[in-house]
Structures are given as structure tokens and as C-alpha cells.
C-alpha beads as a LAMMPS data file, in Angstrom:
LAMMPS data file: protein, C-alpha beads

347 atoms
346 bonds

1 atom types
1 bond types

-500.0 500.0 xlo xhi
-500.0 500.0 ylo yhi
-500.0 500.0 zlo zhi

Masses

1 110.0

Atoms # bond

1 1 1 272.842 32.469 430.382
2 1 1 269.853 34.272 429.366
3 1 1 267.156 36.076 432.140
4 1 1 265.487 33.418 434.158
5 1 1 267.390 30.613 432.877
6 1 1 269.557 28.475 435.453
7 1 1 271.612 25.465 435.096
8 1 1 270.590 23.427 438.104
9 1 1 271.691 20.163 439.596
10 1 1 270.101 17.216 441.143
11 1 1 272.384 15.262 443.310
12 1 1 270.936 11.877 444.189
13 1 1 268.328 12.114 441.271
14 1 1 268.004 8.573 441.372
15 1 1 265.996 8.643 445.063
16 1 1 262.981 8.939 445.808
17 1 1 263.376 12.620 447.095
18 1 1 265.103 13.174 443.781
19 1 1 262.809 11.931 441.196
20 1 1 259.823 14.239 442.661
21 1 1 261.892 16.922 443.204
22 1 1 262.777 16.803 439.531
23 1 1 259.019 16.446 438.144
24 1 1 258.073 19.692 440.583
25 1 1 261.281 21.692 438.938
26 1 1 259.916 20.833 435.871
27 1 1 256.033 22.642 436.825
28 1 1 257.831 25.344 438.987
29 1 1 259.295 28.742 438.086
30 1 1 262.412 27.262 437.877
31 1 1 260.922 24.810 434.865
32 1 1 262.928 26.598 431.823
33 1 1 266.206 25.671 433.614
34 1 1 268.494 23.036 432.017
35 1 1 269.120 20.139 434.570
36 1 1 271.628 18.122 435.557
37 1 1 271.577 14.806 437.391
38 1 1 274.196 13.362 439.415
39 1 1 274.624 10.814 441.249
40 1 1 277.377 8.154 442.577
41 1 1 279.106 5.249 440.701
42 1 1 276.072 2.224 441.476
43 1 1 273.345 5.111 439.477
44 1 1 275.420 6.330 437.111
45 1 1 274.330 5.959 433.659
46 1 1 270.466 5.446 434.222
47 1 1 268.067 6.472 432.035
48 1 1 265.243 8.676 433.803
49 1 1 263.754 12.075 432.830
50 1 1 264.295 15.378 433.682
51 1 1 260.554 16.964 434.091
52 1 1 259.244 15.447 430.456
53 1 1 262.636 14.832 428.885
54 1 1 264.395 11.874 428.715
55 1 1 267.986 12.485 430.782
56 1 1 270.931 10.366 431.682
57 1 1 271.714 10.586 435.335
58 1 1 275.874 11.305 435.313
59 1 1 278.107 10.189 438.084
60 1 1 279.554 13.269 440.306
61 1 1 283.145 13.888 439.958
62 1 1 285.255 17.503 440.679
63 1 1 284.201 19.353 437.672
64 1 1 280.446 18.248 437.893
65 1 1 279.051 21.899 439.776
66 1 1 281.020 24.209 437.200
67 1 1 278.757 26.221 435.665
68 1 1 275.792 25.495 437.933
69 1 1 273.764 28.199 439.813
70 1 1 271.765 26.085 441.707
71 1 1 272.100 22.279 443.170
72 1 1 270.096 20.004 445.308
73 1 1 271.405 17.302 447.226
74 1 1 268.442 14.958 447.856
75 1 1 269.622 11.273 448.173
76 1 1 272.089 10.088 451.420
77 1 1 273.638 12.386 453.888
78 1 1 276.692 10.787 453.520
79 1 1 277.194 11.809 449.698
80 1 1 275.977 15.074 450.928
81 1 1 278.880 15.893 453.321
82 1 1 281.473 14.367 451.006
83 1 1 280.390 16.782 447.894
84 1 1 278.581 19.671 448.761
85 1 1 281.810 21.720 449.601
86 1 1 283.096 21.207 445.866
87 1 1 279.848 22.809 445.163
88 1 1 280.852 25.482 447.502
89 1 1 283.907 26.063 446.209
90 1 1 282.204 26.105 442.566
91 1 1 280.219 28.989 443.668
92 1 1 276.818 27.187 443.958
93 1 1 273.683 27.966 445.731
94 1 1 272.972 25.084 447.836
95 1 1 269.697 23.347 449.023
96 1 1 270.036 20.318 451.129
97 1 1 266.912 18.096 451.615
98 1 1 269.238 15.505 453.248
99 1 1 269.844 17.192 456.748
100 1 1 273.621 16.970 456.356
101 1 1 274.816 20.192 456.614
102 1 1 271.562 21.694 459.793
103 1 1 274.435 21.647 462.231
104 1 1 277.093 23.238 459.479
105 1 1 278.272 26.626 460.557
106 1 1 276.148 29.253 458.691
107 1 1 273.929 26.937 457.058
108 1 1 270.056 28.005 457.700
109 1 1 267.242 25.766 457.673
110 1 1 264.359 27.626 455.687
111 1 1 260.485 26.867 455.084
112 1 1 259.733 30.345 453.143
113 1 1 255.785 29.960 453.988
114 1 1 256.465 29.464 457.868
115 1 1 258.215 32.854 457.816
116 1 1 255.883 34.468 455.796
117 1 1 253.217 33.741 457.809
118 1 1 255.289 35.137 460.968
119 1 1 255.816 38.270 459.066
120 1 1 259.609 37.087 458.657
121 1 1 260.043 35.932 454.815
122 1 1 261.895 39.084 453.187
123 1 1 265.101 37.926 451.827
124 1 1 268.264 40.153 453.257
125 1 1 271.428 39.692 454.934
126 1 1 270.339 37.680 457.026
127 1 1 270.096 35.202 454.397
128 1 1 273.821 34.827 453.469
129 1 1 274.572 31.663 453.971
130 1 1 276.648 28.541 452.421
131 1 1 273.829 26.714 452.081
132 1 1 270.279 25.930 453.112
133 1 1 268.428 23.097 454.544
134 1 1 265.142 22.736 453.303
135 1 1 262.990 22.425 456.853
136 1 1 261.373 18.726 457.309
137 1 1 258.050 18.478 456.041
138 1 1 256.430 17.951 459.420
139 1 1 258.705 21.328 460.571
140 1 1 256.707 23.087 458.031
141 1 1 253.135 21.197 458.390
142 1 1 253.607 22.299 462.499
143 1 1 255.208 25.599 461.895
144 1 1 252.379 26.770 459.211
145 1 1 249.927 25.816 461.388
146 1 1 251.349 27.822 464.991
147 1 1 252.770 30.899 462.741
148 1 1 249.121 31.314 461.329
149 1 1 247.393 30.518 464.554
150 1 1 249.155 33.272 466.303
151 1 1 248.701 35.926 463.752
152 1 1 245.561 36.121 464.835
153 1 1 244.976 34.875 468.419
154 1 1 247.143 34.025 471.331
155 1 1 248.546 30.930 471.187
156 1 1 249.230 29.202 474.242
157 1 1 250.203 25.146 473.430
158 1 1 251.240 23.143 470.650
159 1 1 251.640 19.670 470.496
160 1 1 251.995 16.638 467.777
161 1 1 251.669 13.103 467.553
162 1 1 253.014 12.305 463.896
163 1 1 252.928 9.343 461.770
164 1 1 255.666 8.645 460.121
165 1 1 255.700 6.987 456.328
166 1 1 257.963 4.499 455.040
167 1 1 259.297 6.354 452.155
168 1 1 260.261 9.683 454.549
169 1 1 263.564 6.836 454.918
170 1 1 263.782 6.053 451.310
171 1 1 263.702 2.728 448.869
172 1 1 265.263 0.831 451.505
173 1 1 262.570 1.426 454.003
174 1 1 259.604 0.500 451.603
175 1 1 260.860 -2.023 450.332
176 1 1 261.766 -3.664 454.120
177 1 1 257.865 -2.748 454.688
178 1 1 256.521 -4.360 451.649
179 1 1 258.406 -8.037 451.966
180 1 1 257.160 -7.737 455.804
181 1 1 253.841 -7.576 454.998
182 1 1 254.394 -10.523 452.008
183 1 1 255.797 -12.652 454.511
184 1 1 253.629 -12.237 457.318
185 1 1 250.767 -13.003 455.020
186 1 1 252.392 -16.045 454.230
187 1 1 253.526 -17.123 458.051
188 1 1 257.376 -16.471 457.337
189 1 1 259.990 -14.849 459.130
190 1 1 260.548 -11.284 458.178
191 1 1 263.603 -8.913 457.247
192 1 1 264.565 -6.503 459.912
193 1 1 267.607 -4.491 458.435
194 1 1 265.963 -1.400 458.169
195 1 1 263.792 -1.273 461.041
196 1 1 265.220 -4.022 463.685
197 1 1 261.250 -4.506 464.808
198 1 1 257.961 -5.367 462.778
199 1 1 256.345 -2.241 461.691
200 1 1 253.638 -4.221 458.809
201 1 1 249.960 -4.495 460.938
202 1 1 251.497 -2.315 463.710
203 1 1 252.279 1.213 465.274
204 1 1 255.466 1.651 467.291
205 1 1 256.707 4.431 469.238
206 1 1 259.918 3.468 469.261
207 1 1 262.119 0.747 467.341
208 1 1 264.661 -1.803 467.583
209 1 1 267.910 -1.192 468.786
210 1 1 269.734 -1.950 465.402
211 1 1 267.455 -0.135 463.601
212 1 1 268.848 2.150 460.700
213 1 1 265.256 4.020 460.655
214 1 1 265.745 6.687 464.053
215 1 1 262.677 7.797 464.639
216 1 1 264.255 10.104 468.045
217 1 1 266.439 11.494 465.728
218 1 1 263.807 12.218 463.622
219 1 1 261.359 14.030 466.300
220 1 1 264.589 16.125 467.627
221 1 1 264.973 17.204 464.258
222 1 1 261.260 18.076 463.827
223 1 1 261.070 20.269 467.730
224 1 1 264.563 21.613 466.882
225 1 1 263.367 23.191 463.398
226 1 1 260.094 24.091 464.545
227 1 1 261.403 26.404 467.469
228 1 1 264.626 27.880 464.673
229 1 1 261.597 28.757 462.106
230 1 1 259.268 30.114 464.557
231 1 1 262.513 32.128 465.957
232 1 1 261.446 31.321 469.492
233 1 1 258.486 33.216 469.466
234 1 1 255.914 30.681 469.633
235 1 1 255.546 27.898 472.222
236 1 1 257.837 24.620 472.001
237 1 1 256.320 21.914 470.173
238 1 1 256.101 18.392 471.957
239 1 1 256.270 15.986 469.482
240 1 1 255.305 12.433 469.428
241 1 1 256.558 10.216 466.941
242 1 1 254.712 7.041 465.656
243 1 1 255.863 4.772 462.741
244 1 1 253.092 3.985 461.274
245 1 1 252.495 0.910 458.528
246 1 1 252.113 2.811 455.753
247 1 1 253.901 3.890 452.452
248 1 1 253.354 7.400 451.628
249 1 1 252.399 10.682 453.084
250 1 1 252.408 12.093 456.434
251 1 1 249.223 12.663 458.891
252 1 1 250.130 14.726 461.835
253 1 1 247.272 15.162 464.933
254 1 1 248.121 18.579 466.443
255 1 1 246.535 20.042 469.221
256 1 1 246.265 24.198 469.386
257 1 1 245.119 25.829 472.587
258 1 1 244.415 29.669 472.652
259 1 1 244.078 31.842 475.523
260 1 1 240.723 33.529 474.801
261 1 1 237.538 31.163 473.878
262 1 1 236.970 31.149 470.068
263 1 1 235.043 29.037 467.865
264 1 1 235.981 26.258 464.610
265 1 1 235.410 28.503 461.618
266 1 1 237.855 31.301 463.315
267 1 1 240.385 29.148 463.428
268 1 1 239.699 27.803 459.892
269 1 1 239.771 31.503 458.834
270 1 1 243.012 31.863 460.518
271 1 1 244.760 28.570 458.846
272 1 1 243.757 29.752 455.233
273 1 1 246.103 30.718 453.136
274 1 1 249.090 29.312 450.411
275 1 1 250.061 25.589 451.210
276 1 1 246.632 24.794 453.091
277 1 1 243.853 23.361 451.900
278 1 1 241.015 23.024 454.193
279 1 1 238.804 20.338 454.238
280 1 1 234.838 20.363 455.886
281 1 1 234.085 18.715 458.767
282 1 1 231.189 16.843 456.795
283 1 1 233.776 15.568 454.146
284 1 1 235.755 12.250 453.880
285 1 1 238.694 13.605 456.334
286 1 1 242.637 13.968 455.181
287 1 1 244.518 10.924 454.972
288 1 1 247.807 10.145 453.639
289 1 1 245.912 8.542 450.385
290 1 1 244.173 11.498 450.028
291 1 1 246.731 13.722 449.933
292 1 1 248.868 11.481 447.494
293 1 1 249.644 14.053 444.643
294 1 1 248.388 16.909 446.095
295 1 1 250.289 20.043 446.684
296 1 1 249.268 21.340 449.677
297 1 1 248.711 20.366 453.490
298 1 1 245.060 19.339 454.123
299 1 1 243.667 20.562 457.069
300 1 1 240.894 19.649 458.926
301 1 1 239.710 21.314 462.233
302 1 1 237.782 19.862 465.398
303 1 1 237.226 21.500 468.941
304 1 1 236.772 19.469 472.136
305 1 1 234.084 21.892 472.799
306 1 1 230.230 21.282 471.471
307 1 1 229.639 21.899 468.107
308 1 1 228.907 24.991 467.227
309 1 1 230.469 26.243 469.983
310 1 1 233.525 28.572 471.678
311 1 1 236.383 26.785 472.981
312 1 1 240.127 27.204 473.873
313 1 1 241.572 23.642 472.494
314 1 1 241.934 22.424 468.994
315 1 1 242.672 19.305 467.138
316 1 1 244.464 19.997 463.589
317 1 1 244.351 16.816 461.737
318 1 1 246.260 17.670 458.923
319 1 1 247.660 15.133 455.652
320 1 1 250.682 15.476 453.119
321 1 1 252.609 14.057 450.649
322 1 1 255.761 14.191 451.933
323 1 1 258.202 13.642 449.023
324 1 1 255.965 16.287 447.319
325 1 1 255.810 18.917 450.303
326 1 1 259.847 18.046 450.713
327 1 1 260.301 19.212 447.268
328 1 1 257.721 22.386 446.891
329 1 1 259.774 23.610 450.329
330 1 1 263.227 22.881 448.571
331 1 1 262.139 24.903 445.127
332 1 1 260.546 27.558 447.002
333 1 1 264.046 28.296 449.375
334 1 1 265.457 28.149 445.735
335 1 1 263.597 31.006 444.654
336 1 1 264.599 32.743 447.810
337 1 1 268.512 32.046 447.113
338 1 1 267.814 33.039 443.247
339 1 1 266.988 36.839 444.221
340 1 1 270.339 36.782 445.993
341 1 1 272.156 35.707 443.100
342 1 1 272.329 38.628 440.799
343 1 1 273.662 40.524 443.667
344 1 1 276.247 38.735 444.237
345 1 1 275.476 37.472 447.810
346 1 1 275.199 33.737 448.068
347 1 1 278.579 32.451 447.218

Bonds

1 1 1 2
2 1 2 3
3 1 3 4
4 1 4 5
5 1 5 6
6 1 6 7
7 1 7 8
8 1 8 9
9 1 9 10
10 1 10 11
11 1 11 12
12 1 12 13
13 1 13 14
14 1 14 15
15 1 15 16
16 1 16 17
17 1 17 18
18 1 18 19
19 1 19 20
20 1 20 21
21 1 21 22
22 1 22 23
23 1 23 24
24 1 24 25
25 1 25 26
26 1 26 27
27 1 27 28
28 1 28 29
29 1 29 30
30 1 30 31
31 1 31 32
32 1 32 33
33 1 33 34
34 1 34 35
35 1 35 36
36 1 36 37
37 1 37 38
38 1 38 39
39 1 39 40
40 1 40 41
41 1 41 42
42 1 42 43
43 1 43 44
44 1 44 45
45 1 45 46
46 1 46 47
47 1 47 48
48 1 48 49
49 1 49 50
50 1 50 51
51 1 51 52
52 1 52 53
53 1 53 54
54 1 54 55
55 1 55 56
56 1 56 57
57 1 57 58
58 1 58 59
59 1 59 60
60 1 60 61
61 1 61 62
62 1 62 63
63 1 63 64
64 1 64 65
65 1 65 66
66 1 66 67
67 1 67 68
68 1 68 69
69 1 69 70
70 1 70 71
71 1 71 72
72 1 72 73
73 1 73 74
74 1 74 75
75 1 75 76
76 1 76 77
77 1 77 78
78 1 78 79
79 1 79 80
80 1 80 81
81 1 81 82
82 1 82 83
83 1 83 84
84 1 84 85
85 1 85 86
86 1 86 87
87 1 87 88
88 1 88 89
89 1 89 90
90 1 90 91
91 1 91 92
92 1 92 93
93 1 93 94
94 1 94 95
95 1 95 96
96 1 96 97
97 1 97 98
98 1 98 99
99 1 99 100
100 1 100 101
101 1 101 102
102 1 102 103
103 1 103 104
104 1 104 105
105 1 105 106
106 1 106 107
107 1 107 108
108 1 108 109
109 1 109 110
110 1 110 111
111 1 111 112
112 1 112 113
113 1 113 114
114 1 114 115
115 1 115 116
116 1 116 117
117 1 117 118
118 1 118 119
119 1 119 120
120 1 120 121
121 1 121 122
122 1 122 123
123 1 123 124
124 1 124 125
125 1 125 126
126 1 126 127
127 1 127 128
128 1 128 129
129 1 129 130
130 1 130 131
131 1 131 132
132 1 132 133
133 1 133 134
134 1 134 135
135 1 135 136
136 1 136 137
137 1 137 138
138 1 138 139
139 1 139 140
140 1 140 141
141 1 141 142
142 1 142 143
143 1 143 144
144 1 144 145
145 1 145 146
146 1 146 147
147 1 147 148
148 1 148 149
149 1 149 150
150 1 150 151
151 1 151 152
152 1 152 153
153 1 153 154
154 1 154 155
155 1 155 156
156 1 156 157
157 1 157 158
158 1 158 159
159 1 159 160
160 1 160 161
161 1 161 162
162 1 162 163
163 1 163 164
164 1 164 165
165 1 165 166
166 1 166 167
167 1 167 168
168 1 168 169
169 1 169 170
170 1 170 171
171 1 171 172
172 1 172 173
173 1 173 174
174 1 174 175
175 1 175 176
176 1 176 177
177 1 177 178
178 1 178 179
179 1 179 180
180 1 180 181
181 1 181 182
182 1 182 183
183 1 183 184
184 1 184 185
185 1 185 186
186 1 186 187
187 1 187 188
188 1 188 189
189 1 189 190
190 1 190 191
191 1 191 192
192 1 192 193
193 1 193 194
194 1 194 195
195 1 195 196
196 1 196 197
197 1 197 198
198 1 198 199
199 1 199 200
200 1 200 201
201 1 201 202
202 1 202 203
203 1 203 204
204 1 204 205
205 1 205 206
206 1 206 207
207 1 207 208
208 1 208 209
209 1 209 210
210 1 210 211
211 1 211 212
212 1 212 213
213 1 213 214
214 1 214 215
215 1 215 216
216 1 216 217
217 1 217 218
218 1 218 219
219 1 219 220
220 1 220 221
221 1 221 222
222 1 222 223
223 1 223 224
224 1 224 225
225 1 225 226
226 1 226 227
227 1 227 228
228 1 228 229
229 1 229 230
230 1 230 231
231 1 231 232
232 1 232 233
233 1 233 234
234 1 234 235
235 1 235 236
236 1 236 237
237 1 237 238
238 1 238 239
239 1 239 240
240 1 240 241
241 1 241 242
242 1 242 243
243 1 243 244
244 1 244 245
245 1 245 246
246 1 246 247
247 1 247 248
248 1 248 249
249 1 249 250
250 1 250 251
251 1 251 252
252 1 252 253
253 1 253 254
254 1 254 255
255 1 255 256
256 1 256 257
257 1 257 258
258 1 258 259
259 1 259 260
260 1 260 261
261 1 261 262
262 1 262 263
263 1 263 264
264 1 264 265
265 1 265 266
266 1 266 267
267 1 267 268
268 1 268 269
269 1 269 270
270 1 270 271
271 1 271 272
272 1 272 273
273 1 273 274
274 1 274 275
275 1 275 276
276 1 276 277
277 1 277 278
278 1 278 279
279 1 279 280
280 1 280 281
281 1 281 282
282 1 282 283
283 1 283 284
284 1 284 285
285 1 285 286
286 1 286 287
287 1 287 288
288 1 288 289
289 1 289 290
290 1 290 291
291 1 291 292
292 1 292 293
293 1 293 294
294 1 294 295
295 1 295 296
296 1 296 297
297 1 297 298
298 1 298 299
299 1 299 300
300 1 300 301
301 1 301 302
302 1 302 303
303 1 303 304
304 1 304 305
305 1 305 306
306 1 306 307
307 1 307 308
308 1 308 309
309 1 309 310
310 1 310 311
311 1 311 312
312 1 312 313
313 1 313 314
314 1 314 315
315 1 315 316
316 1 316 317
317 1 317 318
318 1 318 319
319 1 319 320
320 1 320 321
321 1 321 322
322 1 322 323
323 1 323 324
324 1 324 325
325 1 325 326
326 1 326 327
327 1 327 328
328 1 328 329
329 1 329 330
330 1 330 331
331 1 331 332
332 1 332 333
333 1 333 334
334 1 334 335
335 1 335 336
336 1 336 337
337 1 337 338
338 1 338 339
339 1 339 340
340 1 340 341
341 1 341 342
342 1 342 343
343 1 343 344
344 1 344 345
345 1 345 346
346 1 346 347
């Protein structure tokens, strides 16, 4: 295979996770590799594309990770844990966006700008590893923002109340959202598989009992990441989670406190940087249709104290697409992984 050319595979390429992971490959470094998609039996066969070509996704069987350098598991957990060891075995770098394998032995969870901004991103031996998780999106939104923060001041609190989209839990999910909302509009009973509770024209904290959604798995999953990225060296993160009765995209409300007084635009000037985009207080603020399509996190910052001046508490209200954020994170522990490679060191 010639310099900078990879054969890479997409497991679960016909998810939502999948899909926009495979249209960022296609714009990324990573863009002049030749794909692969995979999936099991029930997508087997479909026609999608691969970036702009057209591309049969093929079902996975025990010969389907020869060859391959790189592959991504992005549809169900459960066809994570029953494949990604013959990928293993094949000698594959893995990335898994599913969260199957964050309690593996080994496995690392990564967000590459979180440790760059703590001064930890060089690739070494500490990176040998089976496979990586790609951090949760909201991991990386809260971790960006605390990492930065206390590069330049002393950070004393961190907390988040997050609101949670439909599609973070897949077709399933949306589609369970949708038909609520249909049939509530026309005074019929609604569908509770996914949810066990009506989440169209409300805001829970919690769900049903039966529900397959978990939003307390999904907050321990957020604090737990958040304090392995940050290494322990920033406060815990309390975390709030709220499911919220929308489609797409993450908002997150985050409140910063520092030690030492400071004012609005420091902070701003601390948050700047790769994967934020800050938006002025005058401006329409983030929202999760704003930040539909858009790369990075948008930011915007408030103190409780009078404007214009010095205070020591700050709310972050900060928007994101989170299939897109999912998959920069996932390409961009990729490139990590591919300067292993050559060397011989992730096996």
C-alpha cells in the first residue's frame, strides 16, 4: 500500500454514527483511503456511498478485517463485542464510538484535543493499546472547556446540565420521538419502546423504568471520561442529564468558577483555540440548529457578575453536532493510532 494510503473499515456503516463518520473520512486526512463497509445480515447489501462514491455496504464475516489498517465500529455495542477481537486478531487498529470495549482491559478512551490542551497529546507508549474508545462528545465539549480554562487560571468548579438529543441513541430513538409528537398532535396514544415515558413537548430528568434510552448510564459515562481525560487533575464534573425533545445536536450549560476574579473576554481568550468557535454575546446564541453541520463546539460566555465586569463564576453555553463531533473525535484518535503504525506498536 502506497504512503498515506489505508484500507479502512466502517463497521455499522449503515447507522447514523456510521454514515457521518464516513462523509468526514472522506474530507479528512484519511480521505485517499479505500473504505470498506460492514455491517450485519438485516444491512447487508445496501447501496450507500463511501465519501462521494457509490459503495455496497458488505455483511461482516471472519475474513472481513484482513488487510485493513484501520476499523471503526460505530453502530450497536453488541456487534461491537462480538467482532472487534477478530479485528484484533487481524492486526487492526481499533476505534470504538460504541462504548463497548471503555471497561476492556487496555483499551483507552481518547479525545486528542482535551489532551492537547492539558499539555498531554504526544503519542508514546503510553498509547499501546488494543483499541481506543473515542471519548463521548459531551466528555470532550466539558473536557475542552476545563483543560483550557486551567491553562490559564485556577480552576476551582465545574459543573453541567446537558441536553441530550434523540439521535445520540440512534434511528430507533428518532423515530420513537417523531411518531410521539404525530400522535400527540393528533390526540392518540403514543409508542414508548424506546423511552418508556413521553419525551415530545417535555424535558425529563430521568425516564421510565423500561426504557432502552439510560440516560444514568449515560451521565456516568460522561463524569467517568471527563475525570480519565483530564487525568485527575482538574475538579470532578457534576453532571446533570436532561432529555430534551429534540433531534439533533447537543447544548450543554456549564458553569466555571476560578479562584482569582477575572473578567468575560479572559476567559473567551482562554477557550480559543481548534474545535471552538466562539460566538458574541450580541449574536443569535448557540443552539443545537445552529450548530447542525458545523465542525466545531460553539461557545458562548456569560458571568453572573455585571457586565463589563470581574467575577469568579461562569456560564459556558456551548452547542454541537453530535454525530459530527463523535466522528471528528474518532478520525482524529485515528490519526493518533496511524503514527504508531509504521512502528510497529499498535497490534
Amino acid at each position: 500500500m502506497t504512503q498515506g494510503m489505508y484500507r479502512i473499515g466502517i463497521v455499522g456503516a449503515s447507522s447514523l454514527a456510521g454514515k457521518e463518520l464516513s462523509d468526514a473520512l472522506a474530507e479528512s486526512a484519511l480521505g485517499a483511503s479505500d473504505f470498506v463497509l460492514l455491517d450485519e445480515d438485516d444491512a447487508a447489501g445496501t447501496m450507500t456511498a463511501a465519501g462521494d462514491e457509490p459503495a455496497f455496504i458488505q455483511r461482516i464475516d471472519a475474513e472481513s478485517f484482513a488487510g485493513m489498517d484501520f476499523v471503526f465500529f460505530t453502530g450497536s455495542a453488541g456487534v461491537t463485542q462480538r467482532h472487534w477481537q477478530s479485528a484484533r486478531r487481524a492486526g487492526v487498529s481499533i476505534i470504538d464510538m460504541t462504548y463497548a470495549l471503555e471497561r476492556e482491559p487496555g483499551v483507552l478512551v481518547r479525545a486528542p484535543w482535551v489532551m492537547e490542551a492539558l499539555g498531554a497529546g504526544g503519542v508514546g507508549p503510553n498509547l499501546e493499546t488494543p483499541a481506543v474508545v473515542a471519548a463521548h462528545p459531551v466528555a470532550v465539549m466539558a473536557g475542552l472547556v476545563a483543560a483550557r480554562v486551567a491553562a490559564k487560571m485556577d480552576l476551582r468548579n465545574v459543573a453541567a446540565t446537558v441536553l441530550e438529543p434523540a439521535s445520540e441513541y440512534g434511528r430507533a430513538a428518532m423515530d420513537e420521538l417523531h411518531q410521539q409528537t404525530v400522535n400527540l398532535l393528533s390526540f392518540q396514544n403514543i409508542p414508548r419502546e424506546e423511552y418508556d415515558a413521553q419525551v415530545a413537548f417535555n424535558l425529563l430528568p430521568a425516564l421510565g423504568t423500561n426504557a432502552k434510552v439510560k440516560l444514568e448510564q449515560t451521565e456516568r459515562r460522561i463524569r467517568e471520561e471527563y475525570a480519565g481525560l483530564t487525568i485527575g487533575t482538574l475538579p470532578k464534573l457534576a453532571v446533570q442529564m436532561v432529555q430534551a425533545p429534540v433531534f439533533h445536536g447537543y447544548v450543554v450549560s456549564m458553569l466555571v468558577e476560578v479562584t482569582t476574579e477575572t473578567t468575560v473576554e479572559a476567559m473567551e481568550s482562554a477557550l480559543a483555540g481548534e474545535g471552538v468557535d466562539l460566538v458574541a454575546d450580541e449574536s443569535d446564541p448557540p443552539s443545537n440548529l445552529s450548530a447542525t453541520g458545523q465542525d466545531n463546539v460553539m461557545v458562548r460566555v456569560r458571568g453572573e457578575a455585571e457586565a463589563g465586569s470581574a467575577g469568579t463564576r461562569f456560564w459556558v453555553w456551548m452547542a454541537a453536532d453530535n454525530l459530527k463531533l463523535a466522528a471528528r473525535n474518532a478520525i482524529a484518535c485515528a490519526q493518533e493510532l496511524r503514527r504508531l503504525r509504521p512502528l510497529g506498536k499498535v497490534q
